[in-house]
N, C-alpha and C positions, 0 to 999 in steps of 0.2 A: 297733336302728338300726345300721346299717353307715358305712360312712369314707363312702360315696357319698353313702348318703343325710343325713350329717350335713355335707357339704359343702355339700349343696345349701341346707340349713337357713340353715348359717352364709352363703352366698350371695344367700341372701333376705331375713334380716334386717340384712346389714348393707350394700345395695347392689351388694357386689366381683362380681364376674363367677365364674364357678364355677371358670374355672381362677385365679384370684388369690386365691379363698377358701381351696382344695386348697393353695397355695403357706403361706397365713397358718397353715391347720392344719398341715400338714409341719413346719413353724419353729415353732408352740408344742412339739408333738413332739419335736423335736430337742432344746430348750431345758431342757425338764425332764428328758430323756434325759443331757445334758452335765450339768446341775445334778446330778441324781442321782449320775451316776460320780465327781464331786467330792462327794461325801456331803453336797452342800447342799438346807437344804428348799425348796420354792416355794412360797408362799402367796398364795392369791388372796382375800381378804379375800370373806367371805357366800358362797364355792364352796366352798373347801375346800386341803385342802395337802398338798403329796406331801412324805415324808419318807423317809430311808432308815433302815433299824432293824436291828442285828445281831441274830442271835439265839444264842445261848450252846448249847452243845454240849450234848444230850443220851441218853439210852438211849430206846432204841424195843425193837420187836420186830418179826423177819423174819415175816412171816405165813403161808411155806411153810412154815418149818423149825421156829420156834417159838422160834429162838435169840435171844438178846439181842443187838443190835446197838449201835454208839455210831452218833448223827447228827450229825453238824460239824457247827461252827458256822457262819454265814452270813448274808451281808448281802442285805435286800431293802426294794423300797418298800414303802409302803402309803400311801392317800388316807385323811383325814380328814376326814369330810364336814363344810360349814362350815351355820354359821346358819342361813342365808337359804334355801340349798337345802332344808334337813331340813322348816323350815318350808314349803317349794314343795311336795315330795313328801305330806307330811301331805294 
């Protein structure tokens, strides 16, 4: 499903017109975006929660070379899917 076609979604079932729907998705967008870059999580109770998670430095391997590399460390999100959804998908 693409940003259009899930506009149109969120357009239909919740009455808004497709450009106000388009405005509501842009603004949750932003919101977890900002949340995120403050390392807060957002939780949407039976969806799911976006969290931001370091990950600790590790060795890898260059896969031309065959050398041992180091991989920074690094911060990213990740969703965790909630309840209610796991059970929709089922």
């Amino acid at each position: 499903m693409t940003k259009t076609d899930f506009v149109s979604l969120v357009a239909e079932k919740s009455g808004l017109t497709k450009k106000d729907a388009a405005r509501a998705v842009d603004a949750f967008c932003e919101a977890v975006k900002e949340a995120a870059a403050k390392g807060e999580k957002v939780v949407l109770p039976g969806f799911g929660a976006f969290a931001v998670v370091t990950t600790k430095e590790r060795k890898g391997r260059d896969l031309r070379t065959g050398e041992e590399i180091v991989i920074p460390a690094k911060r990213a999100v990740r969703f965790r899917v909630g309840k209610l959804l796991k059970e929709a998908v089922k």
